[in-house]
C-alpha positions as CSV (number, residue, x, y, z in Angstrom):
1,X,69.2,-10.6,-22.7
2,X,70.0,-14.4,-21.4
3,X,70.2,-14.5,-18.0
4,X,74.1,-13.9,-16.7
5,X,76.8,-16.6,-15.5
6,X,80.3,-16.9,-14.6
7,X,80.9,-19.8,-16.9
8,X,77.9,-20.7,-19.4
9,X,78.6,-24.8,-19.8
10,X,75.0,-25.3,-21.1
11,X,74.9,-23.4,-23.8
12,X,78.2,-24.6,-24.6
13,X,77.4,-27.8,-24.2
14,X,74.3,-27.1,-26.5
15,X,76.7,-26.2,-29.5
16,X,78.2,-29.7,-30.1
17,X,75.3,-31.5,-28.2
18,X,75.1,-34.5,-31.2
19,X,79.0,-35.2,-30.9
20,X,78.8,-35.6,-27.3
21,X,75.9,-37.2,-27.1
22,X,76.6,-39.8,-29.3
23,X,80.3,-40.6,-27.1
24,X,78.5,-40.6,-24.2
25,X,76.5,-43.5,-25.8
26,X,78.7,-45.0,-27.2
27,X,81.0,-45.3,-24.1
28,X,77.2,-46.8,-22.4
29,X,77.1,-49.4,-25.2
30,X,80.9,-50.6,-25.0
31,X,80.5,-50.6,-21.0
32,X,84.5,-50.2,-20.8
33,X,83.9,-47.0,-18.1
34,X,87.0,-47.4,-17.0
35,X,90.2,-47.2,-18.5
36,X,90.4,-48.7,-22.5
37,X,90.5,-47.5,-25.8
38,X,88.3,-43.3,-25.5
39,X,90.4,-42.6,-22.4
40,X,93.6,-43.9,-24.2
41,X,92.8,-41.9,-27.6
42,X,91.8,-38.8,-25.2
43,X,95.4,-39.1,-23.5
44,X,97.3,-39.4,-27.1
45,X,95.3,-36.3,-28.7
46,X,95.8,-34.2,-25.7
47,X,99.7,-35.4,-25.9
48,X,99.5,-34.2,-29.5
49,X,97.6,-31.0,-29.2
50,X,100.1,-30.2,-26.1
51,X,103.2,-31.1,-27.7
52,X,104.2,-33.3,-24.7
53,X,105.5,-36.6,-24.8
54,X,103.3,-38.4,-21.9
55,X,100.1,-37.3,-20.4
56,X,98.8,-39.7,-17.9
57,X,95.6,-39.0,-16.7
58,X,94.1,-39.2,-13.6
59,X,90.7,-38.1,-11.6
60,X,91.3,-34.1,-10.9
61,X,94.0,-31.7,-11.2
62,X,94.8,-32.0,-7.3
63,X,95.3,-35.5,-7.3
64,X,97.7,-35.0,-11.0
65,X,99.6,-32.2,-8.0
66,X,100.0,-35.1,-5.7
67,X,100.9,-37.9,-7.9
68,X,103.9,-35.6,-9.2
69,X,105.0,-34.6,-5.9
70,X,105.2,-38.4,-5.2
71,X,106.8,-39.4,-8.3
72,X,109.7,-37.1,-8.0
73,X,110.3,-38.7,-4.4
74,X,109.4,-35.1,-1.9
75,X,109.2,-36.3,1.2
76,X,108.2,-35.2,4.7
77,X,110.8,-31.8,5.5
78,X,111.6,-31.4,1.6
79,X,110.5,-27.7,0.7
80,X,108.6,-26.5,-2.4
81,X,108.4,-22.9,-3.4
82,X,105.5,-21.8,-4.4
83,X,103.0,-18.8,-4.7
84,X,100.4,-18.1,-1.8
85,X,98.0,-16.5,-4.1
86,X,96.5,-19.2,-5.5
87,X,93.9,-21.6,-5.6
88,X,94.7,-24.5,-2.0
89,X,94.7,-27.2,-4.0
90,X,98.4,-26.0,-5.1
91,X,99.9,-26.3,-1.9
92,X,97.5,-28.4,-0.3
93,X,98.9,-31.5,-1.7
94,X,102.1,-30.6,-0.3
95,X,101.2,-30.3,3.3
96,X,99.4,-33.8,2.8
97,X,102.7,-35.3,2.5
98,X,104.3,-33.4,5.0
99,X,106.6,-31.3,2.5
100,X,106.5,-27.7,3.5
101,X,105.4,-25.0,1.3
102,X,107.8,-22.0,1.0
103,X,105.8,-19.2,0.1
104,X,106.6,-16.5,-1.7
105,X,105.2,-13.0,-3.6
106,X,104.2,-12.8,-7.4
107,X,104.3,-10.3,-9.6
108,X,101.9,-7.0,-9.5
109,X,100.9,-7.5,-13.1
110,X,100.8,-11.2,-13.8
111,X,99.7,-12.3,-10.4
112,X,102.6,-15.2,-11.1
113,X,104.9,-16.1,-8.7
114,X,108.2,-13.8,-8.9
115,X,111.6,-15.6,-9.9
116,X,113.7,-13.1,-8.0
117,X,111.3,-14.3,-5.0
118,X,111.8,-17.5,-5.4
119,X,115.7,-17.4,-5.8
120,X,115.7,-15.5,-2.0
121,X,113.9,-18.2,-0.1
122,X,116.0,-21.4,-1.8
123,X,117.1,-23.5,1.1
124,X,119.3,-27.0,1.1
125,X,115.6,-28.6,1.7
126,X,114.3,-26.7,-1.2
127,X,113.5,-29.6,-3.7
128,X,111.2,-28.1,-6.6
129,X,109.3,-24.6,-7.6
130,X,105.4,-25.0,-8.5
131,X,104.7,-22.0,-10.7
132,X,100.9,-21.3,-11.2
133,X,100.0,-20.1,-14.6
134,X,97.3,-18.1,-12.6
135,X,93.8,-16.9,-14.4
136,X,95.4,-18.2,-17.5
137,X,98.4,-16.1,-17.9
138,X,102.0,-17.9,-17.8
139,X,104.5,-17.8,-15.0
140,X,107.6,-16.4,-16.3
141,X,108.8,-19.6,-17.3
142,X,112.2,-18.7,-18.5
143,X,113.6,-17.2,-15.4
144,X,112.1,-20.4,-13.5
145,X,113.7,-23.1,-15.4
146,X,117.2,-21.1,-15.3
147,X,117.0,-20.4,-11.6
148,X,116.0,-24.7,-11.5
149,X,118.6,-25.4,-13.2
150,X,121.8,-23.8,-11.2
151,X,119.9,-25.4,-7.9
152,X,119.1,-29.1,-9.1
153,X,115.5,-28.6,-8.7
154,X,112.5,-30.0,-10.2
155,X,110.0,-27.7,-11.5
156,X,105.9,-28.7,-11.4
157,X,103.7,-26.6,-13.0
158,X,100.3,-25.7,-12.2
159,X,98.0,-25.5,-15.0
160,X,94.6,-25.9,-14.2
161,X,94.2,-22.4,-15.5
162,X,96.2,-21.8,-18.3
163,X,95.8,-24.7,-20.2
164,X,96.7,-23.5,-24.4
165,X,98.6,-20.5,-24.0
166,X,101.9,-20.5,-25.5
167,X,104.6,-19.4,-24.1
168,X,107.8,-17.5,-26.1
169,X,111.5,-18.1,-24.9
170,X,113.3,-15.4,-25.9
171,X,115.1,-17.0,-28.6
172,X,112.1,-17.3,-30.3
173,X,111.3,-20.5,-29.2
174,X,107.5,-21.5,-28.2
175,X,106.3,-24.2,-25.8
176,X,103.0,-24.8,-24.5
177,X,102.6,-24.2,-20.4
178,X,102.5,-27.3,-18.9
179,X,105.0,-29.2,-21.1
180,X,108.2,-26.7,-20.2
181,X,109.0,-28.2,-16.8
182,X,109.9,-31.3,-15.5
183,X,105.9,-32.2,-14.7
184,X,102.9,-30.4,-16.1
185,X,99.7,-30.6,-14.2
186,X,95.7,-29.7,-15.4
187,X,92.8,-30.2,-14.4
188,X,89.3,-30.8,-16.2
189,X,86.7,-29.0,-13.8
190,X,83.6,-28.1,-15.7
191,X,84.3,-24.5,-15.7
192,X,88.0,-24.8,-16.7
193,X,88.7,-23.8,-20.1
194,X,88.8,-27.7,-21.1
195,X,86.4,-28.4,-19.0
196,X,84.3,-32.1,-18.7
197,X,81.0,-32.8,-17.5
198,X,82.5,-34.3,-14.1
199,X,85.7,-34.0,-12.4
200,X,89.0,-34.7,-14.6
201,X,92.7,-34.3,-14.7
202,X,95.9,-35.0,-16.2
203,X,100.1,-35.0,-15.7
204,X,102.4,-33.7,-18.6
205,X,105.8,-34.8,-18.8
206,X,108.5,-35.3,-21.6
207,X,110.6,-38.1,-19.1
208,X,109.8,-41.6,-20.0
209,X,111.3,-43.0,-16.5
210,X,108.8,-40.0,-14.6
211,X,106.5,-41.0,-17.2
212,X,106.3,-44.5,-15.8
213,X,106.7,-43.8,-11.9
214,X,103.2,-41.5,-13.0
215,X,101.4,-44.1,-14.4
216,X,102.1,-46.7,-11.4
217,X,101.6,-44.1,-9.0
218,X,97.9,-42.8,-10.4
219,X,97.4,-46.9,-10.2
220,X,98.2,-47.8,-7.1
221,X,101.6,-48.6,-7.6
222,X,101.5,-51.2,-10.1
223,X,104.4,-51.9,-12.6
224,X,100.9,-54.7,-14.2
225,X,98.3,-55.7,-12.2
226,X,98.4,-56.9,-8.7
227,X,102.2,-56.2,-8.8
228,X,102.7,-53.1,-6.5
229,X,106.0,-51.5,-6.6
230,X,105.5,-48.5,-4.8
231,X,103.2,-46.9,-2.6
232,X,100.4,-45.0,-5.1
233,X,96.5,-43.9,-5.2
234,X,93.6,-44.6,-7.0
235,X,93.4,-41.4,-9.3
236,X,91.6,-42.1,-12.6
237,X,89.4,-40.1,-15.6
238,X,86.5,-42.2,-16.7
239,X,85.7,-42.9,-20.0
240,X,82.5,-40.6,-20.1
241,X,84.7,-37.7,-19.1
242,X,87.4,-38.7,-21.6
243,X,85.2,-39.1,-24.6
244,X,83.2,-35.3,-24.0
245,X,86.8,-34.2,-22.9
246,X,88.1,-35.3,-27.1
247,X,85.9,-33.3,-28.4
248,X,85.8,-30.7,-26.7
249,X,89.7,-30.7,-27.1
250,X,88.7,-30.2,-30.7
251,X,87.1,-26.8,-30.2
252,X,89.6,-25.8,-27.0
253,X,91.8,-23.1,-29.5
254,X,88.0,-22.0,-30.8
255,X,87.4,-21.3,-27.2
256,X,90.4,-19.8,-26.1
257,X,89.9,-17.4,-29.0
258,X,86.2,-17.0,-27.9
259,X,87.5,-15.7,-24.0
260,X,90.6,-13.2,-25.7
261,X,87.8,-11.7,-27.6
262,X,85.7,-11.6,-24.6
263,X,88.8,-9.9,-23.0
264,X,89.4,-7.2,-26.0
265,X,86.2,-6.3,-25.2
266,X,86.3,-5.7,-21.7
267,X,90.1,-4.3,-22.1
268,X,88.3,-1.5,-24.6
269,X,85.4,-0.7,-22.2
270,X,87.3,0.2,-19.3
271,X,90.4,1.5,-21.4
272,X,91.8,4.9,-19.8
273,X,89.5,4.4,-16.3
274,X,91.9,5.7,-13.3
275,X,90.0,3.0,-10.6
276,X,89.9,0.3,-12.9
277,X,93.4,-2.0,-13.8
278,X,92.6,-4.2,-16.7
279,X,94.8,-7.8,-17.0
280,X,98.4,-8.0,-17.7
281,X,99.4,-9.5,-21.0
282,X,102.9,-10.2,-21.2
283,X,104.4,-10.3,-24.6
284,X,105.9,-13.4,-23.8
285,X,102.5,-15.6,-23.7
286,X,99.6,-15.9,-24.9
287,X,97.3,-15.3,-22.3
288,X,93.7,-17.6,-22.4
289,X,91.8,-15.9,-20.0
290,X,90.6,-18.7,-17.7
291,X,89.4,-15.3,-15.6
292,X,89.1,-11.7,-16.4
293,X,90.6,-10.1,-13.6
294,X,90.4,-6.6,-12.8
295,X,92.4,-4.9,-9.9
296,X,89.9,-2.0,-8.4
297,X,92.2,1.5,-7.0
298,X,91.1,3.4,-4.6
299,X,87.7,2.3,-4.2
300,X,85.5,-0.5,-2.2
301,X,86.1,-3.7,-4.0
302,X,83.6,-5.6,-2.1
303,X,81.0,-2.8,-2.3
304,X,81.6,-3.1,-6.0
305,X,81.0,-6.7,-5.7
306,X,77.6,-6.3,-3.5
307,X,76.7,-3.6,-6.4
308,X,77.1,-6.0,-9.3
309,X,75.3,-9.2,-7.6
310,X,72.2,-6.3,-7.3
311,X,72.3,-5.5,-11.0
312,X,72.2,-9.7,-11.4
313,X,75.5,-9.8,-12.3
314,X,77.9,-12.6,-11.2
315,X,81.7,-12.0,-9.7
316,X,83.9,-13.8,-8.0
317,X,87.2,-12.7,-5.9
318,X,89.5,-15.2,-6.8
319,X,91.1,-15.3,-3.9
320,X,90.2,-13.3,-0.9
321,X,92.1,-15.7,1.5
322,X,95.6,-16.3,0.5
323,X,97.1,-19.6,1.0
324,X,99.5,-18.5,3.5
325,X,96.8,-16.7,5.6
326,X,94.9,-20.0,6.0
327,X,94.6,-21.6,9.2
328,X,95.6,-24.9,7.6
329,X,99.3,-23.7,7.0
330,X,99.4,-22.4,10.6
331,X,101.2,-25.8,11.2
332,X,103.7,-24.9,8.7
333,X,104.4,-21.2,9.8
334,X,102.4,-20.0,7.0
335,X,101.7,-16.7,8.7
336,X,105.2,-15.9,9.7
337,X,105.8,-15.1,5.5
338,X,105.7,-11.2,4.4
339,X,103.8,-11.3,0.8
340,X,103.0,-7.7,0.8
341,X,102.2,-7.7,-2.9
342,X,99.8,-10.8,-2.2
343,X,97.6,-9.4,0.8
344,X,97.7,-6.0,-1.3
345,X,95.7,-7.7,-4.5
346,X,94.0,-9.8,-2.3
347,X,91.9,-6.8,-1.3
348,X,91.6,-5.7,-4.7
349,X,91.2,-7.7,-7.3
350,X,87.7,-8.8,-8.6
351,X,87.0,-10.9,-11.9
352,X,84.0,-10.6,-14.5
353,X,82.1,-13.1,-16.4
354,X,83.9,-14.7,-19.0
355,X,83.7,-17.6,-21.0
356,X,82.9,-18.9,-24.5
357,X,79.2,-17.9,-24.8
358,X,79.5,-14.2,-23.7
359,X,77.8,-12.1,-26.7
360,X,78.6,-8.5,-26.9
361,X,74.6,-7.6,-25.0
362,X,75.3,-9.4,-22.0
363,X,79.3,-7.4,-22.2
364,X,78.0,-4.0,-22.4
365,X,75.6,-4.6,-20.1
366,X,78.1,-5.9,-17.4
367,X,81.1,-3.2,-18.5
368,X,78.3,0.0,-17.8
369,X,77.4,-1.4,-14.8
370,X,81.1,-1.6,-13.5
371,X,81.6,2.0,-14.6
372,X,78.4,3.0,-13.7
373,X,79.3,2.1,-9.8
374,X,82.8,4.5,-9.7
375,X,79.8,7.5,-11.3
């Protein structure tokens, strides 16, 4: 059996080897490693593939975070709601510029952030909602964009994680996350399900005046060069990253459909198991399984954790911290907020391998193991 990761990118990697190879050559040859034509081409097939009008991108999915909290004017003593059970980065940018994070619970099932939380904590400084399609399953986008709507506020989502799943409106209609509010934000880290070989990121929107505000922010203000209009950043994908990052966009739905089988797998193993919760899929999306997250019942999930990395078999426990707990919020009362459903799957969830190179071995061998420790 190979040997057992969280995210195999080598053996991925190995799989279209030529193709990427010969980009990353070619990008040596040109010597254009900044900006030009492979990073322009990337932008305009990811624009395509996500049914988005603009995608500007930029040099991680924190910085795509910042550069749309900027473009959309927040400003120190604005508010954003947002989730506490997720990754910092979310609300990190925020307290960078001095906007406050309003933190509120998500959803047992999901792990998204709950719209009838986030209509209880709107304030007159609330100015936008950051839903986080967490672990690859959509926010409840619906609700969100109605409850945005009757309080004139912007809506940025997060999604590093859920980059390709498609979400269903209820009248039928399908949008990709990332392209439903008024900004979309991803990023490209190597284990993300577009992943590159580096850091990487990019900003969705459908607004050509936001649109515009994006670019000039992500290049230091500029309207054309050495003509500043605002205050920006330096935030930038190289052309390296780009060119992997295009073709690898052409295998992302192969991928996607690579971790759901992963995930039927998993879901069959541990089907009927009283200690063991398998993921949420609501009917509504089409979850892609960035993680495979289980939540553990009555039982030790850490002891289960220590039990797996003996048997040589990765886990991670996205996130055992929540962002509210942190001591860098302290500043922003983050521990005065009651997120009982947070700090209660914050002690239990626990996610499994999962990624495109996962072969049904390496599964069983991880699924008896997990059943195995409950024995």
């Amino acid at each position: 059996m190979r040997p057992l990761q969280m995210v195999d990118t080598k053996t991925q990697y190995l799989k279209i080897k030529d193709k990427v190879d010969k980009a990353v050559i070619g990008v040596m040859e040109s010597a254009q490693f900044i900006g030009g034509k492979v990073v322009n081409d990337f932008a305009d097939h990811l624009a395509q593939y996500h049914e988005s009008k603009h995608v500007i991108t930029c040099a991680n999915g924190t910085d795509a975070l910042q550069i749309a909290m900027m473009a959309l004017g927040l400003k120190p003593g604005d508010e954003v709601i947002t989730p506490s059970f997720t990754y910092i980065a979310t609300v990190e940018v925020a307290a960078l510029l001095g906007i406050k994070p309003i933190f509120v619970d998500v959803d047992k099932h999901s792990f998204c952030i709950d719209p009838t939380e986030i209509e209880k904590s709107i304030t007159p400084n609330t100015k936008a909602i950051v839903p986080v399609h967490l672990y690859g399953h959509a926010s409840d986008m619906e609700a969100i964009m109605s409850i945005a709507q009757r309080h004139n506020l912007f809506v940025i989502e997060d999604n590093a994680q859920g980059i390709g799943n498609d979400y269903t409106f209820s009248n039928g209609v399908k949008k990709k996350t990332g392209s439903i509010g008024h900004i979309g934000c991803t990023s490209f880290y190597p284990s993300k399900n577009l992943g590159a070989f580096g850091d990487g990121g990019a900003i969705f929107t459908d607004d050509d005046v936001l649109a515009e505000k994006l670019k000039m922010i992500a290049s230091h203000g500029q309207s054309k060069r050495y003509y500043h209009d605002v205050v920006g950043c330096n935030s930038r994908l190289d052309a390296m990253q780009a060119a992997i990052l295009d073709i690898k966009l052409q295998h992302l739905d192969e991928y996607i459909d690579a971790r759901r089988k992963a995930a039927d797998f998993y879901d069959k193993a541990f089907a009927g198991h009283p200690k063991i919760e398998t993921p949420f899929r609501g009917e509504n999306n089409n979850h892609v399984f960035h993680q495979y997250t289980l939540i553990i019942h009555d039982a030790n999930r850490n002891a289960l954790s220590e039990y797996l990395t003996e048997k040589g078999i990765p886990s991670m426990i996205y996130y055992p911290v929540p962002a509210h707990r942190q001591k860098m919020f302290d500043a922003f009362g983050g521990s005065e907020f009651q997120l009982p459903v947070t700090d209660w799957l914050t002690e239990r969830v626990i996610s499994l391998p999962i990624h495109t190179e996962l072969d049904e071995e390496q599964q069983t061998f991880i699924a008896d193991a997990v059943i195995e420790f409950f024995k």
